[in-house]
N, C-alpha and C positions, 0 to 999 in steps of 0.2 A: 504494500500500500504506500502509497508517494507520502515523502511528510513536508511541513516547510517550516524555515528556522528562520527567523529572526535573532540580529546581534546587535545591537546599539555599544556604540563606544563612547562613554562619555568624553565630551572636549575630543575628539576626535577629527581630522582634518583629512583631505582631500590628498594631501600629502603622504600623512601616516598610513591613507588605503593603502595608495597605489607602489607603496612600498611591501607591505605586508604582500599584495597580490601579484607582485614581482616573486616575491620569496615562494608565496604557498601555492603559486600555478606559475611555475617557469617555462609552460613548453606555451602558454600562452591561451592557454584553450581550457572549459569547464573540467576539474578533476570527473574522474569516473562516478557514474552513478548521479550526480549532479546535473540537473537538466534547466536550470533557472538560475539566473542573478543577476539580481539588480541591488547599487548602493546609491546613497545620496547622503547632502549637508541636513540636518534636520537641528530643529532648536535642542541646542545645548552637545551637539557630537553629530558621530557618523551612524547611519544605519544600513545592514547590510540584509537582505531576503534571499534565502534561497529555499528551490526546491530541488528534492531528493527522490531517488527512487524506493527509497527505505529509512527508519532511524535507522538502520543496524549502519547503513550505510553514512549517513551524517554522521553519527557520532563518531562512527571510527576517524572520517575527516578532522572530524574538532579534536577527538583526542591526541591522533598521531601525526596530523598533518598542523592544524593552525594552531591550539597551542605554542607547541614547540616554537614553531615561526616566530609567534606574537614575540617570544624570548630574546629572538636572537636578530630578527630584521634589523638595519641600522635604525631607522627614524620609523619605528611601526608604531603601533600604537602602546601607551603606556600599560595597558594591563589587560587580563579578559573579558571579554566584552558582560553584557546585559543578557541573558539568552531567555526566548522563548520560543517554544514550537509545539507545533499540532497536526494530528493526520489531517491529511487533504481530502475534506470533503466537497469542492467545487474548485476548478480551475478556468479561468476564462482567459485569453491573452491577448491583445490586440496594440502591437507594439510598433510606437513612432516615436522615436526619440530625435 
């Protein structure tokens, strides 16, 4: 069952993403299993959405993948993010950026 996580980074900057997103996706492209992301400036930090084709499969991202990152990126962001997430009961997409 697909799930989707939301991460809020407080005080979190535009700068700190696209570092951490250098580090946690280096070939450039959604890690596996991951089929959705979008971030944005939001009052008071960053917010990051993704969806998943499983928790099993999110968590292991956060756990072994962005964690660790969050550590060691030069300019990432200062600590772990806010998290919330729920299975995906409705998806609609219809995207113009």
């Amino acid at each position: 069952m697909a799930h989707v996580i939301t991460h809020f980074f407080p005080g979190g900057t535009a700068e700190q993403y696209e570092a951490v997103v250098q580090a946690a996706h280096p070939v450039g492209a959604l890690p596996p299993g991951q089929s959705f992301h979008v971030a944005g400036p939001t009052e008071g930090g960053w917010l990051v959405v993704a969806v998943w084709d499983s928790k099993a499969t999110s968590d292991r991202f956060v756990h072994e993948v962005l964690i660790p990152t969050l550590t060691t990126a030069p300019i990432g962001f200062a600590g772990p993010p806010i998290e919330r997430s729920a299975e995906v009961a409705s998806l609609v997409a219809s995207v113009h950026v």
